[in-house]
C-alpha positions in Angstrom: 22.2 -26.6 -30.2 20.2 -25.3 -27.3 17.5 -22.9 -27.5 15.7 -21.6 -24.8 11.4 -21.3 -25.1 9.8 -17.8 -25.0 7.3 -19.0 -22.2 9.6 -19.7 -19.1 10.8 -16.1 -19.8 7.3 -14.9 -19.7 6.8 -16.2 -17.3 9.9 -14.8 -15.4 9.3 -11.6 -16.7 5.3 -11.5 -15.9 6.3 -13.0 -11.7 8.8 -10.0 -11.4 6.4 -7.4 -13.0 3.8 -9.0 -10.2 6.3 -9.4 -7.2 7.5 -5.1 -8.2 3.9 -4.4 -8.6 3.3 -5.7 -5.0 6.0 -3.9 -3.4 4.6 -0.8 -4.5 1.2 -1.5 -3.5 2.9 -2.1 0.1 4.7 1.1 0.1 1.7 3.0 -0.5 -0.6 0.9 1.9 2.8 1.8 4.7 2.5 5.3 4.2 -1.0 5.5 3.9 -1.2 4.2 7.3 1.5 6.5 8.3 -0.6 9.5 6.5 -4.2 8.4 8.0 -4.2 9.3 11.0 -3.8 13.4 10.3 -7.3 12.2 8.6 -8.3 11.5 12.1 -7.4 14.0 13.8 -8.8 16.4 11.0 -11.8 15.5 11.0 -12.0 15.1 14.8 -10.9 18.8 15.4 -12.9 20.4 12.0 -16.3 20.5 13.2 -18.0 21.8 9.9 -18.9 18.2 8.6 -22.0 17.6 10.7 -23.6 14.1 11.1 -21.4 13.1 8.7 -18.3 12.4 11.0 -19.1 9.4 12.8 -19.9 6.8 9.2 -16.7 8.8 7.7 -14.4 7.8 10.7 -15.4 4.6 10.7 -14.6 4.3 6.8 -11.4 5.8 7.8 -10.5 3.2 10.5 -11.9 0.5 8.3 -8.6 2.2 5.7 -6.6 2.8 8.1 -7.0 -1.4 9.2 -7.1 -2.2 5.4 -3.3 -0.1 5.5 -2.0 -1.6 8.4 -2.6 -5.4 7.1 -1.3 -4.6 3.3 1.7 -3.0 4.1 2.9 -4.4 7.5 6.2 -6.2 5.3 7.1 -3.4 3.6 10.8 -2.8 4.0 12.6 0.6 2.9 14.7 -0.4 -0.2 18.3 0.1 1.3 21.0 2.0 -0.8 23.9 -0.3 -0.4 25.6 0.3 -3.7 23.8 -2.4 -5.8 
């Protein structure tokens, strides 16, 4: 008689809970870096923000990096039928 421990299925169960969890955190990084740059250009062509603009840009470029890095591998899950 065989039985199978609780901990490698943990353990399973906890490394596909954390490999789903990251390819959500990709999608959203991928189409916030899609998304960001109508931030730009918002903000560029609104001109009731004052002295403001220049530090908030720059936080929005630093974002829009941060975006680019997190979710360069993210791949559109395909419908294939599976």
């Amino acid at each position: 008689m065989h039985s199978t421990s609780p901990v490698p299925r943990l353990a399973v169960t906890l490394l596909h809970a954390a490999s789903e969890s990251a390819a959500v955190v990709k999608a959203a990084a991928f189409w916030a870096a899609v998304l960001l740059p109508f931030g730009f250009l918002w903000l560029l062509f609104d001109g009731s923000h004052g002295l403001s603009v220049p530090r908030t840009l720059l936080r929005l470029a630093a974002l829009h990096v941060l975006c680019l890095v997190v979710g360069r591998d993210y791949a559109a899950p395909t419908d294939d039928g599976d």
